[in-house]
C-alpha angles and dihedrals in degrees: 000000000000108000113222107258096228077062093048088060100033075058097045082053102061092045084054087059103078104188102060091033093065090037088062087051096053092037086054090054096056096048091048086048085049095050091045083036088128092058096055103026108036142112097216111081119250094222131009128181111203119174096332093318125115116220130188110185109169091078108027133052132314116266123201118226099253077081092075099026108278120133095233123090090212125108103283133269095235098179088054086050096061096052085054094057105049087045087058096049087220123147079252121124156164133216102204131181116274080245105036104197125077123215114278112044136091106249087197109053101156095045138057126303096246142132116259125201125233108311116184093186103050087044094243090131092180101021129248130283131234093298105042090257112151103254095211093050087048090043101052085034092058087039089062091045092052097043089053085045090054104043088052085046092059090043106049096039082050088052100057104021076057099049100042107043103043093057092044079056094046103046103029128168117064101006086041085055094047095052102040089058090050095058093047087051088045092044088064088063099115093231094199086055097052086047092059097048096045088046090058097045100032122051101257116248143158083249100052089041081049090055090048106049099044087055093054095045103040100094102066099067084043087079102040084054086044093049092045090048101055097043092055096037081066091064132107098236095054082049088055085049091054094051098047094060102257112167111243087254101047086055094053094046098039114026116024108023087059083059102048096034092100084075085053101052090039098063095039104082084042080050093061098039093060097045082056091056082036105059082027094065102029084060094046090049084058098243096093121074133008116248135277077031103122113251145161092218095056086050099049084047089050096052098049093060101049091037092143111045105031103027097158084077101060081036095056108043090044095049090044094050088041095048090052090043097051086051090049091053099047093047082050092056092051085049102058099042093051105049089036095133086209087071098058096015142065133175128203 
């Protein structure tokens, strides 16, 4: 398939932007470290040789510790299994995560439910929170959360910002006035309001706050497709389409939406970045995730209120959401300056 040449150099000119270049490159390794999160932060080994068996228990079923001789039926204590094997100077061995504890459970059982700060040699890199939980599992798992949370958010505001508004462009007239009364009507829906009453009739879940949320923030990118739309229906070349008999829909698709899809690719990386601050605050509010769902917002809420004695929470979780944004923003700016149409088209 030949790429059109104006992309080639919209796509020369964000790699010329270094600094968003190297901040989707960084961006596209912690999402791939986030997908993969169970191989690096996790409290079930990642190999284990037992008698002569191979075992691989991240991915695969749980297995109770009679397995590998315990006297429990519950999923193994793998950790524990290590130290037994190295006291016991057997051939023997497990392979486990560089942070082994996922990120649910207390890290401490037989001691106080407490916060702890950083520990190296325990391997709490960041401490732990108010209820023992490892605060880097929890970080790079509600990385993941909010990133899934993201990615649905831009699709489904695209969907239906796309759909929308490129038909109120193309039709215009009658059906172009009724909807766009109905989304002025449908924008004065207090959206906080409508989270809280569906939090307390509906089980809460980053489905159901995905629902939500795209309902409420659809209508935005309907007028940036309507007033696409209508600006490149106007053209010449959508006229010679007419004439020559194109179906409606092969017009939109193939003819106006790849001339209007620099809007499209600009806003994305805006889009996520909003549905982060979105899911963050909703969760810190109180009305986002479940608990013991990972999530930078629990964490953020955690942390203010224990400020002063356990400070490395708020720390971590701020500097974490900071630290994404700042690398969303940068690969928006890149964006936008290299699919700008002013800088490869003029017309007269």
């Amino acid at each position: 398939m030949r790429i059109n040449p104006l992309t080639v150099k919209k796509f020369v000119r964000f790699r010329s932007i270094r600094r968003g270049y190297y901040s989707l490159i960084l961006l596209s390794l912690l999402l791939l470290l986030a997908i993969f999160a169970e191989i690096f932060v996790n409290n079930r080994a990642l190999v284990v040789r037992y008698e002569g068996q191979w075992y691989f228990p991240t991915y695969g079923a749980s297995l109770p510790g009679e397995t590998f001789g315990f006297d429990y039926s519950y999923e193994t204590d793998y950790r524990d299994l290590r130290e037994r094997f190295r006291k016991e100077g057997s051939e023997n061995w497990v392979l486990m995560p560089p942070i082994p504890f996922n990120a649910f459970e207390n890290c401490y059982p037989d001691d106080f439910i407490l916060p702890r700060p950083p520990d190296w040699s325990r391997g709490h890199y960041l401490g732990t929170d108010m209820q023992n939980r490892d605060i880097l599992a929890r970080l790079l798992y509600g990385f993941r959360n909010v990133m899934i949370f993201a990615f649905g958010f831009v699709f489904g505001v695209y969907f239906l910002g796309i759909a929308i508004g490129c038909a109120m462009g193309y039709f215009g007239g009658v059906f172009d006035l009724l909807v766009q009364r109905i989304i002025e009507i449908w924008s004065n829906i207090p959206f906080l309001y409508t989270v809280i009453i569906v939090a307390s009739i509906f089980e809460r879940n980053l489905w159901v706050l995905l629902g939500i949320t795209v309902v409420f923030s659809w209508t935005s990118m309907t007028y940036y497709m309507r007033t696409g739309t209508y600006k490149e229906k106007a053209r010449d070349y959508v006229a010679a389409a007419q004439v020559q008999g194109a179906s409606t829909t092969r017009i939109i698709f193939h003819h106006i939406l790849p001339n209007i899809i620099a809007t499209l690719v600009t806003f994305m990386p805006f889009t996520i970045a909003s549905a982060v601050t979105a899911l963050t605050a909703l969760d810190f509010l109180g009305y986002g995730l479940p608990e013991p769902t990972p999530s930078w917002g629990e964490m953020l809420k955690q942390g203010t209120q224990r400020l002063k004695i356990a400070p490395w929470i708020t720390a971590s979780a701020f500097s974490a959401m900071v630290f994404v944004l700042i690398l969303i923003t940068f690969v928006g700016e890149a964006i936008r300056e290299a699919f700008d149409p002013k800088r490869f088209t003029v017309y007269r």
